[in-house]
C-alpha positions in Angstrom: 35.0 19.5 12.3 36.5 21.9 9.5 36.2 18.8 7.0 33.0 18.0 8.4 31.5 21.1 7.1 33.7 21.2 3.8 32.3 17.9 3.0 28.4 18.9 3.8 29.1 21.9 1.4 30.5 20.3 -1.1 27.3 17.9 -0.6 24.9 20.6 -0.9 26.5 22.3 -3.8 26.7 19.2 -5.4 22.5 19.0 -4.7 22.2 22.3 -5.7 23.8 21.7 -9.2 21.8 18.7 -10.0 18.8 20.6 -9.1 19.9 23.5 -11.6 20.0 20.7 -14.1 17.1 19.5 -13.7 14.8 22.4 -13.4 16.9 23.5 -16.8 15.4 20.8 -18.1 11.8 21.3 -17.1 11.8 24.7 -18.1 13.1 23.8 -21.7 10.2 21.4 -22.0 12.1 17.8 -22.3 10.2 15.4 -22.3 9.2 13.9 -18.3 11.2 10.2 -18.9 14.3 12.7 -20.2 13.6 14.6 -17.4 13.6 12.0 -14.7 16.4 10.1 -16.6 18.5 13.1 -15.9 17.6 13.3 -12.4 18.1 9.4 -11.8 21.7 9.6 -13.5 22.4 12.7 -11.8 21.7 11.0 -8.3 24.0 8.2 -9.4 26.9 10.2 -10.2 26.9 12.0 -7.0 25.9 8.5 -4.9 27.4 5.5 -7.1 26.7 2.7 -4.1 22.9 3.5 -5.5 20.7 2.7 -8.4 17.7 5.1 -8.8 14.0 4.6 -10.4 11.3 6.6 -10.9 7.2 4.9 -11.0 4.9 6.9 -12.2 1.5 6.1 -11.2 -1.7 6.2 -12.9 -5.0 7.4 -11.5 -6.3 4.0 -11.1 -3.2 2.9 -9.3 -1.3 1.0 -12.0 2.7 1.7 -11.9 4.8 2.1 -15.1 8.7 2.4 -15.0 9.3 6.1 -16.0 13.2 6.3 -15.2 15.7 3.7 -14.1 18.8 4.2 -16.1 20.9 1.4 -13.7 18.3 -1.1 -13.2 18.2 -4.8 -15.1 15.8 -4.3 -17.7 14.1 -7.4 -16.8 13.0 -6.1 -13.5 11.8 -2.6 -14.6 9.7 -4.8 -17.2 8.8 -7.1 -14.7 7.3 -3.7 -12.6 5.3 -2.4 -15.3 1.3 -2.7 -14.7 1.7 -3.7 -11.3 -1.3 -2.2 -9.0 0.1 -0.7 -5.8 -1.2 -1.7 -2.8 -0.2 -2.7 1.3 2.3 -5.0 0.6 3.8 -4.3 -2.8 7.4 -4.1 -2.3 8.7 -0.5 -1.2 7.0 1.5 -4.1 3.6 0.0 -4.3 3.1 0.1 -0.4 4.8 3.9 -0.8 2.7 4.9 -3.0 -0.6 3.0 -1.3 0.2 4.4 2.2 1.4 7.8 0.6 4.0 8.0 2.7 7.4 7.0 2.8 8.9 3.4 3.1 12.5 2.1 3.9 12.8 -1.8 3.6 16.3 -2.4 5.1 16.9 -5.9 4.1 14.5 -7.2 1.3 15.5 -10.5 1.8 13.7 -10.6 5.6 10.6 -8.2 5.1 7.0 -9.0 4.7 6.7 -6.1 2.2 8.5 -7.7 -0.2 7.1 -11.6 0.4 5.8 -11.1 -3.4 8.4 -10.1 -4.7 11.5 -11.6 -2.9 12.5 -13.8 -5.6 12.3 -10.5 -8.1 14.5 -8.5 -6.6 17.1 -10.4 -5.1 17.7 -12.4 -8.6 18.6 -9.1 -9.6 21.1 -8.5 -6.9 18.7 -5.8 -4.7 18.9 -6.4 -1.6 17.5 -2.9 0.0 15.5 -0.3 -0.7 13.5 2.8 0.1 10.5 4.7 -1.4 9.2 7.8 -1.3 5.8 8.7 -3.4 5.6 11.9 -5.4 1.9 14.2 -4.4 1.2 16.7 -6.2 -1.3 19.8 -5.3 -3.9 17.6 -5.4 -2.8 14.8 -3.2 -2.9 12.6 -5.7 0.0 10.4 -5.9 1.7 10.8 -9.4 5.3 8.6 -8.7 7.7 6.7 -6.6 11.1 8.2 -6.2 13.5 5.6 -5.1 16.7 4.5 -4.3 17.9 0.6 -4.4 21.3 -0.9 -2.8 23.1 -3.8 -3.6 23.8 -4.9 0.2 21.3 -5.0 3.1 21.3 -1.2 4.8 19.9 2.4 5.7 19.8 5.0 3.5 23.0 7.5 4.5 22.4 11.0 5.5 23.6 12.7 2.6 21.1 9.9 0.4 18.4 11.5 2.7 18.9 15.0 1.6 19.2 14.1 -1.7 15.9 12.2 -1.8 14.4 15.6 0.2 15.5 17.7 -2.4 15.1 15.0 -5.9 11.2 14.1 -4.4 10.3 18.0 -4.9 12.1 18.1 -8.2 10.0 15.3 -9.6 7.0 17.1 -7.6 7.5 20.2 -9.9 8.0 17.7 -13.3 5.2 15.8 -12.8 3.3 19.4 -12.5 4.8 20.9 -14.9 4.0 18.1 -17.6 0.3 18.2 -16.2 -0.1 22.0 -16.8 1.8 21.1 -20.4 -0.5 18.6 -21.6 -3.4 20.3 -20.3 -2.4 23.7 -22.1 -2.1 20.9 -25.3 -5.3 19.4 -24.5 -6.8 22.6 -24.6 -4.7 23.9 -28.1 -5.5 20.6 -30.3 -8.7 19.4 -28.3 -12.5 20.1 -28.0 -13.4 20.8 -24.6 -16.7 19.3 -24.8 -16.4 16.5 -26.6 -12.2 15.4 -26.7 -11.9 15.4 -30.0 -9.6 16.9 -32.1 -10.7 20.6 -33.0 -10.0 22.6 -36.3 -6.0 23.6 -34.7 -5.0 19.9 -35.0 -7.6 19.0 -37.9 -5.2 21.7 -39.9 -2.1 19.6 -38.9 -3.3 16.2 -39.3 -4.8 17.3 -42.9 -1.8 19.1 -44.1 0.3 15.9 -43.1 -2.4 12.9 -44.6 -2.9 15.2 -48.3 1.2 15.3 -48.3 1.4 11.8 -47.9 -1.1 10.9 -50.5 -0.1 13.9 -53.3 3.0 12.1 -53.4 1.6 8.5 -53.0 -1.3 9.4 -55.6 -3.8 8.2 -52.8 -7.5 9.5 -52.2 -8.7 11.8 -49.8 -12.3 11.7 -48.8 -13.4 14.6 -46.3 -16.9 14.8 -44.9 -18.6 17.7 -43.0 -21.2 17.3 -40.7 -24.3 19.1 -39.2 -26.3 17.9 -37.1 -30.4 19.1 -38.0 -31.8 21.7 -36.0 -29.6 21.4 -32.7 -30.3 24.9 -31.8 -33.5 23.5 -30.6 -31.5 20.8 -28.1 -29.8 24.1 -27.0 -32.9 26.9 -26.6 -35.4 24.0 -24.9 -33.0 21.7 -22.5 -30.0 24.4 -22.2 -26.3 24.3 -22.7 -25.5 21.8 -20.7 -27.7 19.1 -21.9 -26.3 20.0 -25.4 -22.9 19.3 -24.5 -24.4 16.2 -23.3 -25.7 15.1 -26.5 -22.7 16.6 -28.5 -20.4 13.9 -26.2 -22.9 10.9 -26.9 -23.1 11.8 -30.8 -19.2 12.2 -30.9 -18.9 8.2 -28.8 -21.4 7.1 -32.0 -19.6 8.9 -35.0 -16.1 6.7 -33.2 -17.8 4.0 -32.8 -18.1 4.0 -36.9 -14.4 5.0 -38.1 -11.3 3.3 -38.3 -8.4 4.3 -36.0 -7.1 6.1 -38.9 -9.8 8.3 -39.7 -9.9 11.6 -37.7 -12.8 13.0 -36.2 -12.8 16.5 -35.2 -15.5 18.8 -33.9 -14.9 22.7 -35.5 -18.0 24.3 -34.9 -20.7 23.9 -32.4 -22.7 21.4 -34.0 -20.4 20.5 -37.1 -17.7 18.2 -37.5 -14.7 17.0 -40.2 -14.4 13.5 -41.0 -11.0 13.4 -43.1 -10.7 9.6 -44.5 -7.1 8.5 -46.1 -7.3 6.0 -48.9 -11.1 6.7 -49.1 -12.4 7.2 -52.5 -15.3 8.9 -53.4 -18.1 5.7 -53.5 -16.6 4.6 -50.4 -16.9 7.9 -48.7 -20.8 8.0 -49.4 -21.0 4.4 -47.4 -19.2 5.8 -44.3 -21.6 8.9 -44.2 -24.6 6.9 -44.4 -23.2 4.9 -41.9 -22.5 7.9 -39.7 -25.8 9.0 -40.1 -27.6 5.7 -39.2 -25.4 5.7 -36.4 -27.4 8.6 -35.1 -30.9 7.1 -35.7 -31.4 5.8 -31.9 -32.6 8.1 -29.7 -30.0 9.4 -27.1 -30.6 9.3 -23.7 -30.0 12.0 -21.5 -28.4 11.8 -18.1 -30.7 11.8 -15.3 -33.7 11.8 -17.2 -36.2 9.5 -18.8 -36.2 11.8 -21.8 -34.5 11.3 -24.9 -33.6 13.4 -27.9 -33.9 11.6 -31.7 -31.1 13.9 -34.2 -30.5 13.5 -37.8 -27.4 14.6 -39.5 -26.5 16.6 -43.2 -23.4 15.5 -44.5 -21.2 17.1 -47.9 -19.2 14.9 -49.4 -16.0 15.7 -51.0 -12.5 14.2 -52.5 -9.0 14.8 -52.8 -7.6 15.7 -55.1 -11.2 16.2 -57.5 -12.4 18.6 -55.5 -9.5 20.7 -53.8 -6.2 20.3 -52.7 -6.1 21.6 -49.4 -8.2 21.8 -46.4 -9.9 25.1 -46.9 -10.6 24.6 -50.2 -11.8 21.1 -49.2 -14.1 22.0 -46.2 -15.6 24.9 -48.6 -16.6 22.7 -51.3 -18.2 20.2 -48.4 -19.9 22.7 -46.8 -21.8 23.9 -50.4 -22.6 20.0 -50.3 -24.0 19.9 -47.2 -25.8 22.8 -47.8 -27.4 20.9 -50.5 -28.2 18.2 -48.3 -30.1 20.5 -45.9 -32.1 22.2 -49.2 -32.7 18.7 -50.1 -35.0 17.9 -46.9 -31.9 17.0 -44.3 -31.0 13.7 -43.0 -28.9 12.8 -46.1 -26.0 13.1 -47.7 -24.4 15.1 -51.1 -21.5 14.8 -53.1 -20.0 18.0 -54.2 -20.4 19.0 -57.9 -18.8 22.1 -59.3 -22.1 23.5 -60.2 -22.9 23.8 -56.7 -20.2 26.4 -56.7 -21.8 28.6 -59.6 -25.1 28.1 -57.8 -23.4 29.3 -54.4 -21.7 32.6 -56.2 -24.9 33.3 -57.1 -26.8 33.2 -54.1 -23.7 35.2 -52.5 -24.4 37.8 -55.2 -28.2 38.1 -54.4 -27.6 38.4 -50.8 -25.5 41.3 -51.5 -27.6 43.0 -53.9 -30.7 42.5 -51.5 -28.6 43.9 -48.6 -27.8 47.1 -50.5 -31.5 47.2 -51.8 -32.8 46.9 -48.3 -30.4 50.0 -47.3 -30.8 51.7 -49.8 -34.9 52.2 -50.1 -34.8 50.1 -53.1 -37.7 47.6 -52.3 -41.0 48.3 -52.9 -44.7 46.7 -52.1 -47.2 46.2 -54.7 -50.8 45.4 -53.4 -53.0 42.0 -54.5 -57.0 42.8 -54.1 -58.6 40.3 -51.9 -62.3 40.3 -53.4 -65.5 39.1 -52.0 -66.3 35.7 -54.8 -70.0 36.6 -54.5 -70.0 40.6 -55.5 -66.8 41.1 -56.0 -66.6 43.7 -53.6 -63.2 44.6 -52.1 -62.3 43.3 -48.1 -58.7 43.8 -48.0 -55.2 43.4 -49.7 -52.3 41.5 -49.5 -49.3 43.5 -49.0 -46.4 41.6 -51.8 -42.5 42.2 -51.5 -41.2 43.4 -55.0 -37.6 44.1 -56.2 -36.3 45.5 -59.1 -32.5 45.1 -59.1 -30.4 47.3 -61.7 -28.8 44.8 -63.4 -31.4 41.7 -62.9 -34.5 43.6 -63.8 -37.8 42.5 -61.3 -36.5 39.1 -59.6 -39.1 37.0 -58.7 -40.2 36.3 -55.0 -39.6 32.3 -54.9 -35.9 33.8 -56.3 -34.8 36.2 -53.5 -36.9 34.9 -50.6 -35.0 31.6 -50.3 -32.1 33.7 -50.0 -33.1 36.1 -47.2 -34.1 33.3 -44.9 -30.7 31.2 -45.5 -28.4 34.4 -44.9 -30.7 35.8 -41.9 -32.1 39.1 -43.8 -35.6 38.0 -43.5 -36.0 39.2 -39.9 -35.6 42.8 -41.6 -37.6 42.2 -45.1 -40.8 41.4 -43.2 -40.1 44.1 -40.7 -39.8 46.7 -43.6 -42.7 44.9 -45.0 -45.1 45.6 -42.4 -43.8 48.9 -41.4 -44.1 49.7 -44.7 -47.5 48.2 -45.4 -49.0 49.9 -42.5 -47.8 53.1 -43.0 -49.4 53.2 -47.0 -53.1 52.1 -45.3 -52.9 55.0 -43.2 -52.1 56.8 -46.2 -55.2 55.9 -48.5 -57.3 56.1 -45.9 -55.8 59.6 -45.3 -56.4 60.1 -48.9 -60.4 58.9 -48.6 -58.9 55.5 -50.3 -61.0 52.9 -48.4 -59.1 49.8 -48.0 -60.8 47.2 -45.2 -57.6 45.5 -43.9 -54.0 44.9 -45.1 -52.5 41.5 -45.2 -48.9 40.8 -44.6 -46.3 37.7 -44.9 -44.0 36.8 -41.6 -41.5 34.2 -42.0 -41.4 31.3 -38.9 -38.2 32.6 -38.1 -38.9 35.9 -37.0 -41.8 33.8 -34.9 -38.3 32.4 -33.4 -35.9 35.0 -33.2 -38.2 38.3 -33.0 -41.1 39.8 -30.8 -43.5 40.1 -33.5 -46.3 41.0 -31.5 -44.3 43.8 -29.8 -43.6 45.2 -33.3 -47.0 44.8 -34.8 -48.2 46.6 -31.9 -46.3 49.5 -32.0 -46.7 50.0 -35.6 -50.4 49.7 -35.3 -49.8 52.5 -32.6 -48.0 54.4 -34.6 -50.0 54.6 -37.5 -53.6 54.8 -35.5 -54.8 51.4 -37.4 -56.8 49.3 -35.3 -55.5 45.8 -34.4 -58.5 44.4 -36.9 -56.7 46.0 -39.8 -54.1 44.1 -39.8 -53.9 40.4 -40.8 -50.7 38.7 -40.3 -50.2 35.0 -42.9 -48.2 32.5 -41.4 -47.2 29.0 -43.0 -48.4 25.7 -41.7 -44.9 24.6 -40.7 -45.4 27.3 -38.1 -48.2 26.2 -36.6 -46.9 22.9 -35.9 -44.2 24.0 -34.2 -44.4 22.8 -30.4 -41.9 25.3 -29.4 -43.3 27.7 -26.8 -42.1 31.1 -28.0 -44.3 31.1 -31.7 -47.5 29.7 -29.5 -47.1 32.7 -26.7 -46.4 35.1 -29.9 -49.4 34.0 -31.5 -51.8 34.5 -28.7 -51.0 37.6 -27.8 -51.4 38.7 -31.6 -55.2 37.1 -31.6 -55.8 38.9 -27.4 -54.7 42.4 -29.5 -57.2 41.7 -32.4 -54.7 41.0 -35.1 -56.0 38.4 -37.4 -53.8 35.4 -37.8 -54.3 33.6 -41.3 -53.0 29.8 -42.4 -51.2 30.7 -46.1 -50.7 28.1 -48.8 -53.2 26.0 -46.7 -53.6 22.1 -47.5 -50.2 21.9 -49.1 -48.1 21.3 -46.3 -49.1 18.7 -43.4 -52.4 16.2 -43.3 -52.5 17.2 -39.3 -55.3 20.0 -38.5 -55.4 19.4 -34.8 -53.5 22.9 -34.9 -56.5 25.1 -36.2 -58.5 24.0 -32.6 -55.3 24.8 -30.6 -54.2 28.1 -32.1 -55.8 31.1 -32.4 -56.2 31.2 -36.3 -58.9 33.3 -38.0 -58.9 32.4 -42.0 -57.0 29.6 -44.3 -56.3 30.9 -47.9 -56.4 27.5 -50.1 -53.5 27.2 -52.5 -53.9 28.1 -55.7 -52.2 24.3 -56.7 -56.2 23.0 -55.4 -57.5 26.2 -57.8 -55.6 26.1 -61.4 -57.4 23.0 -62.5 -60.9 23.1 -60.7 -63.0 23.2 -63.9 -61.3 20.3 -64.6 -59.6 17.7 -62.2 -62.5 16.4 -60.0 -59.9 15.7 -57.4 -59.3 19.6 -57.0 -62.9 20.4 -56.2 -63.0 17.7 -53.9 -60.2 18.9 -51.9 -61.1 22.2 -52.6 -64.6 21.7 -50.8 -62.8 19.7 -48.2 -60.7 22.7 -46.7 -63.8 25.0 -47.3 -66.2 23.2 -44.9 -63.0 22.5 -42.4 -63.3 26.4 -42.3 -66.6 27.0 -42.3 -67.2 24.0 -39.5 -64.8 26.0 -37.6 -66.1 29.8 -38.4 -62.7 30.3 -40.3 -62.4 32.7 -43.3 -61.6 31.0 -46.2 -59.4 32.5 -49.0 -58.6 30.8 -52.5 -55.6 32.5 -54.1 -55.1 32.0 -57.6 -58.5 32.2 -59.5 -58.0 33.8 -63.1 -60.9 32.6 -64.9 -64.8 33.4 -64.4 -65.6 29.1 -64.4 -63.6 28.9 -61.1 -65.1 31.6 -59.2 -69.0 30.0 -60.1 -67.2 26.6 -58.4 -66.0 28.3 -55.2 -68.8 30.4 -55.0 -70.9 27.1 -55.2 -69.1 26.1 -52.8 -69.7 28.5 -50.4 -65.9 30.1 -50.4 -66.0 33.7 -49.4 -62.7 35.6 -50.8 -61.0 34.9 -53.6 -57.7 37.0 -54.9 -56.2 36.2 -58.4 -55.4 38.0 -61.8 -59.8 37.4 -62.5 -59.9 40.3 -59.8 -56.2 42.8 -59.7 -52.8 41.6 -60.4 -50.3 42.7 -57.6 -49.8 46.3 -58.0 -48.1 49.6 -57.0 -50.0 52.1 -54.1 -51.4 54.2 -56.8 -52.3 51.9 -59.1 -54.6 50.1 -56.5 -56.1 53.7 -55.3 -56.8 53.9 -59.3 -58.3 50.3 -59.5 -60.3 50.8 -56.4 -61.7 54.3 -57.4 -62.3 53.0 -61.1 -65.0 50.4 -59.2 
């Protein structure tokens, strides 16, 4: 009896060492097949009359040999793809019953009819299964244990299989949660693609390789247009959606290896080894054709149509590293975007001059903005018969210390790309407002004031909220104040511009169409959309007297206004001959240098007093 119980603890503490072993190994992060290697040789030692293997099994029910250290090498091979199921051997009907199975005598049992032949040309003639669940209940393995004779396992080869079955249990989990916290370090959660952490490595390893081979580098960036609006009209989700569709078509395109990675919402990297330059251009246009079908969305009969910007750069022309390479890309696409979207630009190094520049304007505006630095000059808007005064257009001037007055079409461009516009026309109208309730507080009697708002404040702003309050503030009446808006603005179908827009006309503020006739041919818009005056461009004005083409389309967008009870303004006039032809044509306003140049507050009280 004393022996009995010396030889189960010698058992046991022989179990429990292996176990320390093992779960050493886990927690040092070996790789699983080291990990179940050790396990399987560990049982051997300890049980020598066996021969151990470990399956693992896929999702889909296919088993690959993970650990076998003491099986033929033929029959592990012969094992690999199999697709568990009733009567698949031990480990295949295991794994498909999910419980365990102990086959005796292989040579006499139905579970084995298959594969007889198999095992007992490899001298098995027994064995027993157990599969491997994890938290899930999924079943991840096989643990088993072979014999070379017909026979039962042994009681000690039952504990051991108790205690080895939740040692591969915690494995198998603990390579899950490791590959998932990888998954989540090096890959896109939306999409699966690599994201900017393994983009680093893989870049830092491919421009090695080819600095010392001499090899190009071709790296592309690319943005897809105007994906905010897949995001703020169909939501998130259906974003992430698209995002997974686009990233399948960009695949489809590249070799295997090319990386793809996703680093910013809607951008991603394409780095290309052994690309040159010229070939680079071909991929991107064949990533952005890739992108011309519309893409379906799930559950839906709608579909969304995308278009992509691309910069184009090399290694080593353009920089030798990945920063300095995804810099110069992005100024690229940049350019590609200026140049109308849906194309694709190859980075020149005057892009970067261009780019310092812009930088340097955006920072000199920023401080001018803070610092009370802007001011407003004032364009008369004239009648064209009399000449008589019914309003002005409120103009955004600068006069930076070391640039001197920079024009409008200069700084402008600017504030929308960096986001300051929002704030330019908010201190614009504030600012505008408050100097009409100052000349009329002065007996300066100025009809109505006119002011610029950008489409994106339409987008990102409550500009009806704002004009309202400032009317308030400054106890102008909402016929004061006329706000100009661009044509790309009223064909936006979004519904936040549209709601913005008529509660601007249900107050009373005017709403006028500026640079009219130089933008789209449709006017379906001027029915739908509570506008109340077009100002024709001065392009149509500057050669009335003499292009016949001009007045044509010049007394085109009149009568469109006057069919439709519209204001009409012409902007531009500077001679007496093209007045007497818009006045024959029956145009009301007119504002140009023939009338007042843009000027300061109190040089239009002046010009108005001097009338």
């Amino acid at each position: 009896m004393r022996e009995q119980h010396a030889t189960r603890t010698d058992e046991q503490a022989s179990i429990d060492h292996l176990q320390r072993d093992v779960l050493e190994a886990v927690a040092l992060g070996r790789p699983l097949a080291a990990v179940m290697d050790l396990l399987c040789r560990g049982v051997e030692a300890l049980a020598p009359e066996v021969l151990c293997s470990v399956l693992a099994v896929t999702p889909e029910g296919v088993v690959h040999p993970l650990a076998a250290p003491s099986l033929p090498t033929a029959y592990s091979a012969a094992l690999d793809g199999l697709r568990i199921g009733p009567e698949v051997g031990s480990c295949g009907t295991a794994a498909w019953r999910r419980e365990a199975v102990e086959v005796t005598d292989i040579a006499d049992d139905p579970l084995w009819r298959d594969f007889r032949d198999l095992a007992l040309g490899h001298g098995l003639a027994a064995c027993w299964s157990t599969p491997i669940l994890t938290g899930h209940d999924q079943v991840v393995a096989t643990f088993a244990l072979y014999y070379r004779e017909p026979r039962g396992a042994a009681p000690f080869h039952r504990q051991m299989v108790q205690a080895c079955a939740q040692l591969c249990q915690i494995a198998f989990m603990h390579d899950r949660h490791q590959r998932e916290i990888e998954r989540l370090a090096y890959f896109d959660g939306v999409t699966g693609l690599p994201n900017r952490t393994l983009l680093t490595d893989r870049a830092r390893q491919t421009l090695l390789l080819a600095g010392r081979a001499e090899a190009p580098v071709a790296l592309l960036l690319l943005d897809i247009d105007r994906f905010k609006t897949v995001n703020d009209s169909l939501g998130h989700a259906v974003g992430d959606q698209v995002l997974q569709h686009i990233s399948a078509r960009l695949l489809h395109v590249l070799r295997d290896s090319d990386t793809l990675a996703r680093i910013g919402g809607d951008e991603f990297v394409v780095l290309l080894p052994g690309c040159v330059a010229d070939d680079a251009m071909t991929v991107a246009n064949k990533l952005r054709a890739a992108l011309e079908a519309p893409i379906p969305l799930d559950g839906s009969h709608a579909r969304v149509q995308l278009t992509s910007s691309i910069g184009v750069c090399a290694f080593p022309r353009d920089g030798t590293d990945l920063d300095q390479l995804l810099k110069n890309a992005d100024i690229a696409m940049y350019e590609a975007k200026r140049a109308g979207r849906d194309c694709a630009r190859f980075f020149l190094h005057a892009m970067n001059q261009a780019l310092d520049e812009r930088l340097n304007i955006e920072t000199a505006l920023r401080h001018a903005l803070s610092n009370q630095l802007l001011q407003l000059h004032y364009q008369p808007k004239v009648r064209v018969a009399d000449g008589q005064l019914v309003g002005v257009e409120a103009l955004l001037r600068w006069q930076d210390a070391e640039r001197g007055w920079v024009p409008p079409d200069r700084f402008i461009p600017v504030a929308e790309e960096s986001g300051l516009i929002n704030a330019l026309d908010a201190w614009v109208l504030e600012q505008g407002c408050a100097q009409l309730a100052r000349w009329r507080a002065a007996g300066v009697e100025v009809p109505t004031l006119s002011v610029n708002v950008s489409p994106q404040r339409f987008h990102q702003d409550d500009v009806a909220a704002h004009a309202r309050a400032v009317l308030a503030r400054y106890s102008l009446a909402a016929q004061d104040l006329t706000l100009e808006v661009t044509e790309r603005l009223m064909l936006d179908d979004t519904s936040r511009p549209r709601e913005q827009l008529q509660q601007l006309n249900e107050m009373g503020v005017g709403v006028s169409v500026d640079d009219f006739g130089t933008g789209y041919s449709s006017l379906s818009y001027l029915k739908r959309l509570p506008v109340t005056e077009l100002k024709l461009d001065k392009s149509f004005v500057r050669d009335l007297e003499q292009d016949a083409d001009d007045r044509a389309l010049s007394s085109a967008v009149i009568g469109i206004g006057r069919s439709l009870g519209l204001s009409v303004v012409a902007e531009g006039v500077e001679t007496e001959g093209q007045r007497e032809i818009l006045l024959g044509m029956g145009c009301e306003a007119a504002q140009g240098w023939l009338f007042g140049r843009p000027m300061a507050a109190e040089f239009l009280a002046e010009w108005i007093r001097s009338r």
